[in-house]
C-alpha positions as a printed NumPy array, in Angstrom:
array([[ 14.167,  81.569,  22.753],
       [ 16.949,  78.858,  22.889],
       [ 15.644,  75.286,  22.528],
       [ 17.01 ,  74.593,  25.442],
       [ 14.277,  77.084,  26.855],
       [ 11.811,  75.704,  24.926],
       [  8.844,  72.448,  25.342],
       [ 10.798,  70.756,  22.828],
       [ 13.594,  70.335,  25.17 ],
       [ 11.692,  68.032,  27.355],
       [ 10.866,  65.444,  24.517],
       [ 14.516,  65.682,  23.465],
       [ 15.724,  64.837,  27.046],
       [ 13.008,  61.902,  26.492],
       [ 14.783,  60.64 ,  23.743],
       [ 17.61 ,  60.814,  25.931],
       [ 16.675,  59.182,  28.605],
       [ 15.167,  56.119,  26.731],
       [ 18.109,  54.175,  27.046],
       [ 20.403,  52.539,  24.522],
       [ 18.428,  51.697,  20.72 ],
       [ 19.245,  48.883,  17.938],
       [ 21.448,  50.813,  15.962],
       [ 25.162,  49.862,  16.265],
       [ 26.201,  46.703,  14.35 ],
       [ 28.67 ,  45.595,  12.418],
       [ 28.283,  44.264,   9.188],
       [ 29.298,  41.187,   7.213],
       [ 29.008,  39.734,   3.448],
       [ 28.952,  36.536,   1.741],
       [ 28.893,  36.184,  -2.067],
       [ 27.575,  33.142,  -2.945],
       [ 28.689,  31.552,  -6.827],
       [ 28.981,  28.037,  -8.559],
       [ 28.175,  26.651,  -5.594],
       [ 30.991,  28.341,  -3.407],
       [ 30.374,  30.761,  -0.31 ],
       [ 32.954,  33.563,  -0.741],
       [ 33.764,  35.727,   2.209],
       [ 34.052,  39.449,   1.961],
       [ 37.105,  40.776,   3.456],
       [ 35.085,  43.575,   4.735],
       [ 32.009,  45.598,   3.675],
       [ 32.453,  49.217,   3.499],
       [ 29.541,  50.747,   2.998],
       [ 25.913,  49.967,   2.024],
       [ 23.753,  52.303,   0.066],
       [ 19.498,  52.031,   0.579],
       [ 17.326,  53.937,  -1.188],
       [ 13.514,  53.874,  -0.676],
       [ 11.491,  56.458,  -2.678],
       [  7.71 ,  55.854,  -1.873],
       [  6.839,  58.643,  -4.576],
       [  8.38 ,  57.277,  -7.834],
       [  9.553,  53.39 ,  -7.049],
       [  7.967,  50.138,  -6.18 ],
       [ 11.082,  48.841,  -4.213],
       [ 14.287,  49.243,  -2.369],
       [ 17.5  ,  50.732,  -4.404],
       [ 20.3  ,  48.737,  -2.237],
       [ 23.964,  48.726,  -3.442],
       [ 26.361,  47.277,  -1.258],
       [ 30.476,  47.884,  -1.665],
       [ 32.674,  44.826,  -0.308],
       [ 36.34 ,  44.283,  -0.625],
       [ 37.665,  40.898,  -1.741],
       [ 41.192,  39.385,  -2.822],
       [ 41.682,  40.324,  -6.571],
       [ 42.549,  36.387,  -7.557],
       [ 39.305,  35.341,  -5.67 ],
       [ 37.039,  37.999,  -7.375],
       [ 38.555,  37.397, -11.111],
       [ 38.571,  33.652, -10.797],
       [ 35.352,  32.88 ,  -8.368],
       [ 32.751,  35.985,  -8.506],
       [ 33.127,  37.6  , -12.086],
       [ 32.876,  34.747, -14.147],
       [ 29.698,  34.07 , -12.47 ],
       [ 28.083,  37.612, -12.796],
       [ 24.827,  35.837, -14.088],
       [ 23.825,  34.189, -10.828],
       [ 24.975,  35.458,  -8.126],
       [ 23.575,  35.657,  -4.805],
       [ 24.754,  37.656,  -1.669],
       [ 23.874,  36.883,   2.02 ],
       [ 24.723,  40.564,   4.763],
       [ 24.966,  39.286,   8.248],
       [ 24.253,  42.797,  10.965],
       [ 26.002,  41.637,  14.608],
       [ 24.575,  43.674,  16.933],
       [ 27.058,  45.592,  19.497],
       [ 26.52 ,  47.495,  21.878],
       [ 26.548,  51.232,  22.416],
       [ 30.354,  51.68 ,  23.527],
       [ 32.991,  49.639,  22.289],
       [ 32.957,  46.888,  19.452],
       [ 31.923,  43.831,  21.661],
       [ 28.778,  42.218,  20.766],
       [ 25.775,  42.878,  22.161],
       [ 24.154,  39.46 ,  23.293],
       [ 20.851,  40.56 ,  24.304],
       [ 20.074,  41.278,  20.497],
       [ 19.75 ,  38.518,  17.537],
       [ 21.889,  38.664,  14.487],
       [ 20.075,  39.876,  11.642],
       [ 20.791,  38.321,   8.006],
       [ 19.138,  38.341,   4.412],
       [ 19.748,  36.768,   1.586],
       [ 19.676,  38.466,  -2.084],
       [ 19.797,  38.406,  -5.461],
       [ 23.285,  39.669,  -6.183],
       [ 24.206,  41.819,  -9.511],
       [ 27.327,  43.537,  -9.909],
       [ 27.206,  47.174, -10.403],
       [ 29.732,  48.421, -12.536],
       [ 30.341,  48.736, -16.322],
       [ 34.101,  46.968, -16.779],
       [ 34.168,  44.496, -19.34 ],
       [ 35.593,  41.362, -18.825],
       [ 39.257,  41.824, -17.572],
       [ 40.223,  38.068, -19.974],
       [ 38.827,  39.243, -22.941],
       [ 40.818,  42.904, -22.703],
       [ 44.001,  41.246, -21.853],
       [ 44.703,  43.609, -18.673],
       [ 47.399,  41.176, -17.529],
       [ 45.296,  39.862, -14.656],
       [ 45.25 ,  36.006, -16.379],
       [ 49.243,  36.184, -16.292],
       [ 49.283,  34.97 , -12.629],
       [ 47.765,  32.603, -10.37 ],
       [ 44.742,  33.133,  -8.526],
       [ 47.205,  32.73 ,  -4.999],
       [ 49.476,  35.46 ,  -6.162],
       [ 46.774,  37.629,  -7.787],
       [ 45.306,  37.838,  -3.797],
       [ 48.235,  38.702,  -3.014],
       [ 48.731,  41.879,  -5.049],
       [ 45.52 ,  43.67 ,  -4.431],
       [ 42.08 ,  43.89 ,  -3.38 ],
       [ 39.155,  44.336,  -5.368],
       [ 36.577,  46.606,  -4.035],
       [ 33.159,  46.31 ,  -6.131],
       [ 29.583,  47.761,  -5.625],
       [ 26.968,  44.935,  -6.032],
       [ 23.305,  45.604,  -6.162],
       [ 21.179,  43.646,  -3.608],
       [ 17.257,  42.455,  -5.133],
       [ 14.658,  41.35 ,  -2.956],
       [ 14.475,  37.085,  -4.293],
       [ 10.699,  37.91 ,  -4.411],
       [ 10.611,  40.627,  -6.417],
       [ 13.384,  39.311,  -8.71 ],
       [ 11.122,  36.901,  -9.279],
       [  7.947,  39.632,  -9.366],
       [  9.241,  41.3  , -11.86 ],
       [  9.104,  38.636, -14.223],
       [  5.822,  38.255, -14.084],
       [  2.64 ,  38.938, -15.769],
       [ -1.113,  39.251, -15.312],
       [ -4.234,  40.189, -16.057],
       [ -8.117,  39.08 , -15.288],
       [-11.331,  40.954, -14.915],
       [-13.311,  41.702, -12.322],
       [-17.132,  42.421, -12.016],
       [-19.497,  44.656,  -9.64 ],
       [-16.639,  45.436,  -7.675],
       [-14.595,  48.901,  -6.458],
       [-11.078,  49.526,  -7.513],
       [ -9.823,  49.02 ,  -4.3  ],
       [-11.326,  45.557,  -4.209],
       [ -9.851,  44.582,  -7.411],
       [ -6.348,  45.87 ,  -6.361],
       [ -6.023,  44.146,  -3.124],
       [ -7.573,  41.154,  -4.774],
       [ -4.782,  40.521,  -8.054],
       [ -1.646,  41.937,  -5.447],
       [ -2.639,  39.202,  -3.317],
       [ -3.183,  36.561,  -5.186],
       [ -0.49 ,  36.96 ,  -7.756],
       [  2.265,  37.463,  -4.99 ],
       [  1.645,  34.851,  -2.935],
       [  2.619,  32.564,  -5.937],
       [  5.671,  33.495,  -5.768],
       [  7.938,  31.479,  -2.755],
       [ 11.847,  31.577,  -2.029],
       [ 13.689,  28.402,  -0.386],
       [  9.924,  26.828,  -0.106],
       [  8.443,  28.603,   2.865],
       [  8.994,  32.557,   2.16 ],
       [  6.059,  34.196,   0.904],
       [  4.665,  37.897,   0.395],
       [  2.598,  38.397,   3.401],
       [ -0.264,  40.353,   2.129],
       [ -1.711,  44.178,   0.856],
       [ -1.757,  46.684,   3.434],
       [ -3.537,  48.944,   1.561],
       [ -4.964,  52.935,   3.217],
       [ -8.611,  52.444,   2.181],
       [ -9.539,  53.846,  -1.553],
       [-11.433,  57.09 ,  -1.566],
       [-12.905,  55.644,  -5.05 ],
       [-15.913,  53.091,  -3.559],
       [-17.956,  53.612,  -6.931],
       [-18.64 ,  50.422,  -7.598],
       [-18.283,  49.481, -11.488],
       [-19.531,  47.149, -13.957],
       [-15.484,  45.681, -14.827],
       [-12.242,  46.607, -13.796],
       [-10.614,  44.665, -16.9  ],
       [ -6.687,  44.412, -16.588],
       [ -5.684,  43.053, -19.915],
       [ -3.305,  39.64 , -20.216],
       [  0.111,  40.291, -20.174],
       [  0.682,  43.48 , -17.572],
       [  3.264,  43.302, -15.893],
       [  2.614,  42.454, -12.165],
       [  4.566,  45.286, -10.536],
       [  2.851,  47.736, -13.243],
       [ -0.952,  47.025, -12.434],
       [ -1.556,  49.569,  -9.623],
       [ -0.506,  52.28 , -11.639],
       [ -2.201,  50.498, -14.775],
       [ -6.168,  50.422, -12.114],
       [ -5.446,  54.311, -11.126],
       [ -5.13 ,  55.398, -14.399],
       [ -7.18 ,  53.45 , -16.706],
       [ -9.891,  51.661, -14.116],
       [-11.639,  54.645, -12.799],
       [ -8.837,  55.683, -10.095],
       [ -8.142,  54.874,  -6.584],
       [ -7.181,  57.927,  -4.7  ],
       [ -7.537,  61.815,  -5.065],
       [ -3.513,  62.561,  -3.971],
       [ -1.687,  60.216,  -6.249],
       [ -1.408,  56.323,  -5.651],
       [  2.046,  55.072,  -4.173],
       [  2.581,  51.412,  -3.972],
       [  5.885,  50.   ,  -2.532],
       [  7.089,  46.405,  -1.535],
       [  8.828,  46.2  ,   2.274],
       [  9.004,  43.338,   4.619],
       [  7.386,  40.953,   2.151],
       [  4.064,  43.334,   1.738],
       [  2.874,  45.58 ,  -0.521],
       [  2.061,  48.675,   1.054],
       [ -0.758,  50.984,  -1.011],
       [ -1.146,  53.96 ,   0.13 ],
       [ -2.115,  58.213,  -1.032],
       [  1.119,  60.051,  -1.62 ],
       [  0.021,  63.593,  -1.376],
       [ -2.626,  63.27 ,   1.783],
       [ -1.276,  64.308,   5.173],
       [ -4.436,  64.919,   5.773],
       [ -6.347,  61.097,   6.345],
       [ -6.879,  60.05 ,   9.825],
       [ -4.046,  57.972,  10.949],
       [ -6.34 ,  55.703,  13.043],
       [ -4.26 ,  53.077,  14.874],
       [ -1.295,  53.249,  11.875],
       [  2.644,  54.332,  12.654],
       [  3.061,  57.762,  12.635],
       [  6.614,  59.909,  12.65 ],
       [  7.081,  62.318,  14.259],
       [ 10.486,  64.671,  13.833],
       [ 11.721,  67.346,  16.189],
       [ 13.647,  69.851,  13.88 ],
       [ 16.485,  70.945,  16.068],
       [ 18.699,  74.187,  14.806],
       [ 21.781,  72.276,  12.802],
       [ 25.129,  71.402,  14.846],
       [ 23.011,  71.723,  18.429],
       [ 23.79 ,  67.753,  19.361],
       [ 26.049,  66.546,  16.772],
       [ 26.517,  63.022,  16.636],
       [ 24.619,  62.321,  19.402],
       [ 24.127,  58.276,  19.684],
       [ 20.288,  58.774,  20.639],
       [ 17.985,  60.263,  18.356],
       [ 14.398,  58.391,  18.515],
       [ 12.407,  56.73 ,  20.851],
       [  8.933,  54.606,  20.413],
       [  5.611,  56.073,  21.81 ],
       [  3.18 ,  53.52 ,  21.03 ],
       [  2.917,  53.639,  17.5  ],
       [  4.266,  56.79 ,  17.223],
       [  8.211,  56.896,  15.794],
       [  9.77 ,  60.042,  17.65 ],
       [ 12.922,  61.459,  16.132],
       [ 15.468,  63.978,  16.189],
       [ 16.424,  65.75 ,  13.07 ],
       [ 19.922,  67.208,  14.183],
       [ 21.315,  67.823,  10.701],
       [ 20.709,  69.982,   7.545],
       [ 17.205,  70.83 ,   6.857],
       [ 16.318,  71.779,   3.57 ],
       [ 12.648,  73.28 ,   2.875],
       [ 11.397,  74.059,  -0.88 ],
       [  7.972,  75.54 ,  -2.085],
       [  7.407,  74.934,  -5.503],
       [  3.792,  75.081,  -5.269],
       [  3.081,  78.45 ,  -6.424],
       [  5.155,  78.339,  -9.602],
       [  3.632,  74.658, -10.157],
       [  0.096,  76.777,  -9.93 ],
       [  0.803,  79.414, -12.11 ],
       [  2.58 ,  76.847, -15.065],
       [  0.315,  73.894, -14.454],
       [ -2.777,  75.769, -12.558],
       [ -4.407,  75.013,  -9.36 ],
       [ -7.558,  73.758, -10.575],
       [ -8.713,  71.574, -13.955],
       [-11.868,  71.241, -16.581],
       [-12.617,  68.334, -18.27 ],
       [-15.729,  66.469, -19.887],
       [-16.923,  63.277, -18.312],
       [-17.316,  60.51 , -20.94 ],
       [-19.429,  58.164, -18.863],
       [-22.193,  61.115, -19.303],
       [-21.983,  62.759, -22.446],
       [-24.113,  60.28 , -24.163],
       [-27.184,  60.403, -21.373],
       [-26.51 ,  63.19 , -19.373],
       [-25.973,  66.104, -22.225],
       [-28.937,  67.306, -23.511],
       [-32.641,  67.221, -22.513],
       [-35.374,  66.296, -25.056],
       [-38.729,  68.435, -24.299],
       [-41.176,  68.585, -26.722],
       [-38.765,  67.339, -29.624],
       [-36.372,  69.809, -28.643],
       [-32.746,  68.562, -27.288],
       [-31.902,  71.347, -24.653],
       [-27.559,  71.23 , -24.4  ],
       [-26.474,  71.383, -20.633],
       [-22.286,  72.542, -20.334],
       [-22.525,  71.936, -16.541],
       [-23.9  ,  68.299, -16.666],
       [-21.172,  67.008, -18.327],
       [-18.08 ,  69.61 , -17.231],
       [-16.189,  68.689, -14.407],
       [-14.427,  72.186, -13.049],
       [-12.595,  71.784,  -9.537],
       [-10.183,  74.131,  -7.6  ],
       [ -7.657,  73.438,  -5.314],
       [ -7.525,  76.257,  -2.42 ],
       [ -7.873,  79.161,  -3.923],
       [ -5.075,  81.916,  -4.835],
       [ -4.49 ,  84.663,  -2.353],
       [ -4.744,  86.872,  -5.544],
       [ -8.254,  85.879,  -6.514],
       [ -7.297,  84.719,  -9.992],
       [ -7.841,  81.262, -10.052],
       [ -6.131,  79.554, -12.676],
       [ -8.376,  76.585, -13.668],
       [ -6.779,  74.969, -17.295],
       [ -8.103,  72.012, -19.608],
       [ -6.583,  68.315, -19.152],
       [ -4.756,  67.242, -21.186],
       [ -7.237,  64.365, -21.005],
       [-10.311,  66.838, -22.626],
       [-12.745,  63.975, -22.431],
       [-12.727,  61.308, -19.695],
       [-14.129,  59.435, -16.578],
       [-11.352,  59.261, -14.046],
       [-11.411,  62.516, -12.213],
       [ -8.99 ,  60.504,  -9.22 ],
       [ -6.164,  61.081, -11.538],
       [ -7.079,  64.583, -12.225],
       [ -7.436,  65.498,  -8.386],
       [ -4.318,  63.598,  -7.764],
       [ -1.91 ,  65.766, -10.126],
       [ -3.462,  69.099,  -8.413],
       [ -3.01 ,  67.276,  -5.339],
       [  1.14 ,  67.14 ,  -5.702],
       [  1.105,  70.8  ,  -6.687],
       [ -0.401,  71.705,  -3.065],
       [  2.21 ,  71.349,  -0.926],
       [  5.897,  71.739,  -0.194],
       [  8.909,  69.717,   0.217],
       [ 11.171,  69.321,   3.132],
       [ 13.898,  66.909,   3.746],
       [ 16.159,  65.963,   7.256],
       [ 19.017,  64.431,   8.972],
       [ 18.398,  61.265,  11.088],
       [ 21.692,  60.121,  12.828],
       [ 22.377,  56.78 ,  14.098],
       [ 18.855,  56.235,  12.818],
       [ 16.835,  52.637,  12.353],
       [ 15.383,  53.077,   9.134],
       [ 13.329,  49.698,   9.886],
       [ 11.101,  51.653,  11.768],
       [  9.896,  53.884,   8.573],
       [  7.309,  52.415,   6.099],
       [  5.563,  53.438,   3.162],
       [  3.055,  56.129,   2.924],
       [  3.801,  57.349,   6.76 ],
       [  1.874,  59.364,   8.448],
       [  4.351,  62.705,   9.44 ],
       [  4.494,  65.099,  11.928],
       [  7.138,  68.03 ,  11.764],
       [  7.525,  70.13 ,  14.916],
       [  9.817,  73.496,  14.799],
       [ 10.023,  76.34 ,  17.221],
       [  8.6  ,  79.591,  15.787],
       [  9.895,  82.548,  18.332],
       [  8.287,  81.747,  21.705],
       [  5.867,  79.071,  20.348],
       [  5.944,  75.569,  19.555],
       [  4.409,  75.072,  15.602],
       [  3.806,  72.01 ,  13.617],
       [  2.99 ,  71.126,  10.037],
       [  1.445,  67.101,   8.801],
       [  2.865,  65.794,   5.735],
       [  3.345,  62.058,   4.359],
       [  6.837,  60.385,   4.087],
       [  7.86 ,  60.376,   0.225],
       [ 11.425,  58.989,   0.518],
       [ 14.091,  57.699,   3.139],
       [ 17.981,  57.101,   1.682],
       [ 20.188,  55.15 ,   4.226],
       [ 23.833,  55.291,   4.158],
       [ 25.782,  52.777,   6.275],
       [ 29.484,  52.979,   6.526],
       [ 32.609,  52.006,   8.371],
       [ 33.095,  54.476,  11.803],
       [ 36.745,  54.752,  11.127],
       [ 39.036,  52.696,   8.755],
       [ 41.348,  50.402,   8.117],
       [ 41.301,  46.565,   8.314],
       [ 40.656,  46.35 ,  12.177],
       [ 37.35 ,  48.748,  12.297],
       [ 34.33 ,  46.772,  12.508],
       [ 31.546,  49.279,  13.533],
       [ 29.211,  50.417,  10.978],
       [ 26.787,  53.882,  11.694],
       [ 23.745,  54.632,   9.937],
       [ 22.659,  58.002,   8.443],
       [ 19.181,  58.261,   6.896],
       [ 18.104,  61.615,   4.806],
       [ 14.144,  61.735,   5.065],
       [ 12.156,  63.712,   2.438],
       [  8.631,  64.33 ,   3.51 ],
       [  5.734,  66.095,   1.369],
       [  3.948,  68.937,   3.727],
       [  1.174,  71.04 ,   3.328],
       [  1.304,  74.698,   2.404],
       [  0.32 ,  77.036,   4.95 ],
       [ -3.71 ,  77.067,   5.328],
       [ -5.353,  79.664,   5.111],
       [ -6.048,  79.985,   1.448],
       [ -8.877,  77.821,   0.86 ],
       [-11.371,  75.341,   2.627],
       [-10.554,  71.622,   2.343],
       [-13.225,  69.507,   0.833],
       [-11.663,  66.34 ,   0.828],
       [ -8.097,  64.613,   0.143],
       [ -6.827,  66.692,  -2.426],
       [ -9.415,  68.74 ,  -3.323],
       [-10.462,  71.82 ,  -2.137],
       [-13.173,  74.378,  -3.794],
       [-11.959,  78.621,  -3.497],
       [-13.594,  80.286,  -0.406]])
């Protein structure tokens, strides 16, 4: 059946229909050094890279164009402490005149620059031979800077530690992201907002959860999941956006979403509405979008099965010492199943189950177990977004992916694991001023059911 046949088409004609979105602007820099405010001739494009799955923050490298005598003399010298300030001017869907029902948008940022020259004075490229006037003259320099967050510049800097009695985890995580963020400020009054954290599946409550002096601030949620009894059974993400730290299960599509955003994407057969200048609308909390570009699907969970195994065995060491053998009668009775924890994840269409030793033999965290079968459970699929509005995403979304299948409408729930922006000039030249943005999505789906019955996040026993 075409799509054009199809249910789908209705929500696409939706999107249509929605009228005009927040996604044409044109973009601006300021570099600011020694106390000057240096204007970018132009920017060309800006780079943003947000993996939820292996990073803690934003990836952002911007590339501006500047007079060579203004960058030698005024920026490089100052590579040290630099700061950088992008202004977004809204415009509006045809045309490059402002749009003046929207506000400018600008940020401020640590500024570093991204490349590996040394320093053009001390290699004697000639540069030095003429004034800064005639050096502008001659050329532009066009340089990649990399844009930090002036929170977590500071963040990352930091260390901490403390210990924490008769609580959970979870309570112990919000409680040191919290506090130890919120001492951080920028220009007086900008703070981090908060944890928004997707509630632990770990409520055991425990004696301590000790964090020893001196970890490093942006390292402790990794350092309570893996040494503090564990937080969730699908892997613990953690990722700072819009001054909070989300906290969320990486590998769980399948946790009620409650009132959180969702996403939603429409996978529409390549080329059918290229470069089409709508391609999202809002339903409630719900982010619908259109993915009109490459899709790419890979299933590497079988081989990860058969390498790694789809289940695990290990001792528990908070029970071998009272939980291991019975004394009746002055006889100590050994018990293998009161101490061995042996779990599957859905079980192999084959019947062989292939169920191997951690590497951790002997120890009391089973989260961190279930979370490394949890990764080798599903599949990986990644999408287009054009003229997308990658504010809209955040960390540890909620994702729907609906496909036609023949006749019938099919869908499969996953979790968002990355989103990489790209933002560059539409056209070129000195006189083009609008910018378009192009977003490649990578979302984390479940395999096909069928093969086993789900237990919980994660963890599943063989039917």
């Amino acid at each position: 059946m075409d799509i054009q046949d199809s249910a789908l088409y209705r929500e696409i004609a939706n999107i249509q229909s929605d009228g005009s979105k927040p996604v044409h602007y044109s973009y601006r820099g300021q570099i600011h050094a020694n106390g000057q405010t240096i204007d970018a001739m132009k920017v060309i494009e800006v780079d943003i890279l947000r993996d939820y799955e292996l990073q803690y923050s934003d990836t952002i490298i911007v590339r501006m164009q500047f007079p060579q005598g203004t960058y030698f003399q005024d920026i490089f010298p100052y590579q040290d402490a630099l700061e950088c300030t992008l202004f977004k001017d809204p415009l509006n869907e045809q045309g490059a005149s402002v749009d003046l029902n929207q506000s400018m948008q600008t940020e401020r940022y640590t500024c570093i620059i991204n490349q590996t020259e040394g320093s053009p004075l001390l290699e004697q490229t000639g540069w030095n031979d003429d004034s800064k006037d005639t050096l502008d003259l001659k050329d532009f320099a066009d340089v990649h800077f990399q844009l930090v967050d002036r929170a977590l510049y500071q963040m990352r800097m930091m260390e901490a530690g403390s210990n924490f009695r008769n609580c959970t985890p979870e309570q112990a995580l919000r409680a040191i992201m919290t506090t130890e963020s919120q001492q951080v400020q920028v220009d007086q009054q900008r703070v981090i907002k908060g944890v928004d954290m997707v509630p632990s599946n770990n409520q055991t409550v425990r004696d301590h959860v000790q964090i020893p002096d001196g970890t490093p601030l942006v390292h402790i949620p990794q350092y309570i999941h893996q040494k503090c009894g564990g937080v969730y059974s699908a892997g613990l993400g953690y990722f700072l956006q819009n001054d909070i730290w989300y906290i969320y299960p990486i590998y769980d599509p399948t946790r009620g979403a409650n009132k959180a955003a969702a996403l939603t994407i429409i996978n529409i057969p390549k080329n059918r509405f290229p470069g089409v200048e709508r391609t999202y609308r809002m339903d409630g909390n719900n982010l619908v979008i259109m993915g009109t570009g490459d899709v790419k699907f890979r299933d590497l969970s079988n081989p990860f099965q058969l390498n790694k195994g789809n289940g695990v065995r290990f001792a528990a060491a908070d029970k071998i010492i009272d939980s291991y053998a019975n004394v009746k009668n002055n006889i100590a009775v050994a018990s293998r199943g009161a101490i061995n924890t042996e779990v599957a994840t859905t079980a192999r269409p084959d019947g062989l189950n292939n169920a191997k030793t951690s590497a951790r033999r002997l120890n009391a965290n089973p989260y961190l177990e279930y979370s490394e079968m949890a990764k080798r459970n599903g599949s990986q699929m990644a999408f287009t977004w054009e003229n997308s509005d990658p504010s809209l995403l955040y960390p540890g979304m909620l994702t729907t992916v609906i496909y036609q299948d023949g006749d019938t409408i099919q869908q499969v729930s996953g979790v968002l694991l990355k989103n990489h922006s790209h933002v560059r000039m539409q056209g070129s030249g000195m006189t083009s001023q609008r910018h378009i943005t192009e977003t490649g999505l990578s979302v984390f789906v479940q395999r096909p059911v069928g093969n086993g019955v789900s237990t919980g996040p994660g963890v599943t026993t063989p039917t």
